[in-house]
N, C-alpha and C positions, 0 to 999 in steps of 0.2 A: 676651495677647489685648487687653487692656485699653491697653497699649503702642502695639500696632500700629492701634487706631482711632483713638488719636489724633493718630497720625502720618499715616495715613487723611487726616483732617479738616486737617490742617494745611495739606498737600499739596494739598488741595481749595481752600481759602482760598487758596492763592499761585497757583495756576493760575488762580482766577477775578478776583482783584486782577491779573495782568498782561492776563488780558483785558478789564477792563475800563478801564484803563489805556492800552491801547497800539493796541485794535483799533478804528477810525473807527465812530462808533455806527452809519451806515448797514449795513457789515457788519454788526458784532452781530447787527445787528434779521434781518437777509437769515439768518445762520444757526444762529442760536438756539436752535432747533426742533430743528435736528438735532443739538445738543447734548446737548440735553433726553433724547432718547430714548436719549441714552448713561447718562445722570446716574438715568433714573426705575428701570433695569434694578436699579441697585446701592442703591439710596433705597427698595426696596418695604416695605413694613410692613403696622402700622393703629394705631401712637401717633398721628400727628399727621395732620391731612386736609386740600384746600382746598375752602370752600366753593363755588371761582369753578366749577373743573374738576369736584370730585369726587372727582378723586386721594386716595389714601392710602400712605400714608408710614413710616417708621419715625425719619423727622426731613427737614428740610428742605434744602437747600442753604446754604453762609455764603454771604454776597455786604455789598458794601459796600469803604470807598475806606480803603488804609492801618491806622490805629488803629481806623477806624470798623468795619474786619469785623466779621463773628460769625457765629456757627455759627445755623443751623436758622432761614433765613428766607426763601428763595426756594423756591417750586414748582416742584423738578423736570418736572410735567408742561405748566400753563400759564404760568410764568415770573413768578406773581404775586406780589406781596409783600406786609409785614403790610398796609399803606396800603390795598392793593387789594380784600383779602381782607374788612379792614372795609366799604370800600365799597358790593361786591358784595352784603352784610349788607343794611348801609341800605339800597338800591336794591331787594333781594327784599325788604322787610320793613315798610319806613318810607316810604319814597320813592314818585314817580309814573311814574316811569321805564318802568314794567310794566304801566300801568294808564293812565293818560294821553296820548291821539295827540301828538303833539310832533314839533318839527322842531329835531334835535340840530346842534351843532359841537363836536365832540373835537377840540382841540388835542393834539400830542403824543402819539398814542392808544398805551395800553395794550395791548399786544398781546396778555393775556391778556383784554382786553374786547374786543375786534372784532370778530370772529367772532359774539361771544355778542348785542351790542347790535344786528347787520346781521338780527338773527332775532327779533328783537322788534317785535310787532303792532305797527302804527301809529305809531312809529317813523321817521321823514325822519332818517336819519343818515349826516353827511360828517365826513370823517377832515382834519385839516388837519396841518400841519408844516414848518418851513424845510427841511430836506432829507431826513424818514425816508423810504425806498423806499415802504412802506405804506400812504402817505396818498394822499386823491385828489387834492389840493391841495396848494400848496406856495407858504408865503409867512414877512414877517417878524412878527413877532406886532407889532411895535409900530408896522406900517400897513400892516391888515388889508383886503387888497385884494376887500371884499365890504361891500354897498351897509348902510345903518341900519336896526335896527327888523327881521333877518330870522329870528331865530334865538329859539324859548322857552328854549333849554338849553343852555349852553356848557359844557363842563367841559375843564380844562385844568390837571392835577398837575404839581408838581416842575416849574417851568419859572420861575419870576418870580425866584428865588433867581440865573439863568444870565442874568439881563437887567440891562443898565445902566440903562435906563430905565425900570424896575419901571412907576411911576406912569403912563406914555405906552401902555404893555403892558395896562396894566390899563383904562384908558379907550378903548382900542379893542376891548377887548371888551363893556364898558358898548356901545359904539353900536353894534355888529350885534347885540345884544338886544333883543327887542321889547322894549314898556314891560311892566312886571311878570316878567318871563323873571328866569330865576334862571342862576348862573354857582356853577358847586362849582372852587375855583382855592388846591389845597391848598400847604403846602410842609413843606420839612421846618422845626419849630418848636422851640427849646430854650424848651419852661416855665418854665424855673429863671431867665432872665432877663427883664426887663421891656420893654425899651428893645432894638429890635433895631440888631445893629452894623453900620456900614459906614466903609469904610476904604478909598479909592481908592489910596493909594499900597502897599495889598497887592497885589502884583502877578506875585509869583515861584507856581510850583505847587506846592510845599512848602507855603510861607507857607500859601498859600488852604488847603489843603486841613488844615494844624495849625490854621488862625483859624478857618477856616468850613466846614471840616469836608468840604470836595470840592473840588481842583485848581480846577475850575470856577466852584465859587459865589462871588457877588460880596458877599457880607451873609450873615450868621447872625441868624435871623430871631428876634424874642420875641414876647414875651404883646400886644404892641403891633399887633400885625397885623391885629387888626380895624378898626385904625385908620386904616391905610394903607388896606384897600378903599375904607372910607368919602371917605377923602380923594378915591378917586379918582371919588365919585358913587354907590356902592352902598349900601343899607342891609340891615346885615350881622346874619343871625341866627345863634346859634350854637346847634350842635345835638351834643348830648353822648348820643346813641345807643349810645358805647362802653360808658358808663357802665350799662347795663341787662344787658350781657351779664356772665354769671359767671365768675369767678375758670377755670374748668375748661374753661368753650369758648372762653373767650380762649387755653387754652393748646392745646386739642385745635387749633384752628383754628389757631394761631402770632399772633395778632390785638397791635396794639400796646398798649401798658398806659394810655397816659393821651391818644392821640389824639383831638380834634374836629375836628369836621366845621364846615367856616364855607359856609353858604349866603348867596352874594351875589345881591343882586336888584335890579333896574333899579328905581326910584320910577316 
């Protein structure tokens, strides 16, 4: 028995490594969904939950690139992961997101949030993207074709890591924030280093993805990162919300173990 689920889970990991792999993310995103409803049928339980959907689980989906898989961290029901699931947290908990009228820009959106933030009172929220099908907009991040000063909230995860121009990305979203508007503009971040790395003549999708840990990403970001928002004009709070939740609902939830939260905010 014990044999056969882990062969299970293997089988799982290499199917979803060649789709994420091989299939143009616009698919992906277009059929996803109907994957999902394959995946939640065989994933039913009540060990593990998301806070985003509600779903409960008996473990999660692996997902992730090569070395970097691992078992039990996507929501078979909304597709979210630990990053998301935290946020979800902060935003019912900490945050104004629920409680404060606002006029949003999701860059890159989430597709386990979409839905959820198009239903939220008082709420002005536009989806943007270079090419997801989903979005209502569709442009470059690093010249952001929308006027200065229109936006209290931008959020925009997992995206500055896939940009050459990090810095130019980042200052175009400073100016479609009004003054004081805040930007949440996560990545994935190795703690254990200081100094984040870049390396232009990594160039092969091997290489990237053994350096910096995804075919894609141009840099492996460090503890240094608050330093690049500011570079780019932001003054950068950090907000350690992870750290209040227990050892048991980080695990119930699949939540990441040492993620923060960087709220940037326009001076």
């Amino acid at each position: 028995m014990v044999e056969q689920v882990l062969k299970n889970s293997r089988m799982m990991k290499k199917i979803i490594q060649w789709l994420v792999r091989n299939i143009p993310r616009p698919v992906l995103i277009r059929f996803s969904y109907f994957f999902s409803f394959v995946f939640r049928i065989f994933y039913a339980g009540n060990k593990h939950e998301c806070p985003v959907c509600g779903g409960k689980f008996r473990k999660f989906l692996p997902y992730g690139y090569g070395k970097k898989t691992s078992d039990n961290r996507l929501c078979p029901k909304c597709l979210s992961l630990e990053r998301h699931r935290l946020l979800w947290l902060y935003f019912k908990n900490e945050g104004d997101l629920f409680t404060v009228p606002q006029k949003m820009l999701h860059i890159a959106p989430e597709q386990c949030f979409i839905n959820r933030f198009k239903k939220i009172d008082g709420l002005d929220y536009t989806t943007g993207d270079l090419e997801s099908p989903i979005a209502d907009i569709h442009f470059d991040i690093r010249s952001i074709p929308l006027e200065d000063n229109q936006y209290d909230f931008v959020m925009c995860n997992h995206v500055m890591e896939h940009i050459d121009d990090e810095q130019k990305a980042m200052k175009e979203i400073l100016r479609v924030l009004k003054p004081g508007g805040k930007a949440i503009l996560q990545v994935p971040l190795d703690y254990s280093i200081e100094k984040t790395f870049e390396d232009n003549t990594v160039t092969g999708r091997k290489e990237r993805e053994e350096i910096f840990g995804q075919y894609d990403h141009l840099r492996l970001y460090g503890r240094d990162y608050p330093e690049r928002l500011e570079k780019a004009g932001f003054k950068v709070e950090i907000n350690k919300y992870n750290d209040s939740l227990s050892p048991e609902l980080k695990e119930r939830y699949r939540l990441p173990v040492t993620e923060m939260i960087y709220i940037s905010y326009k001076p």
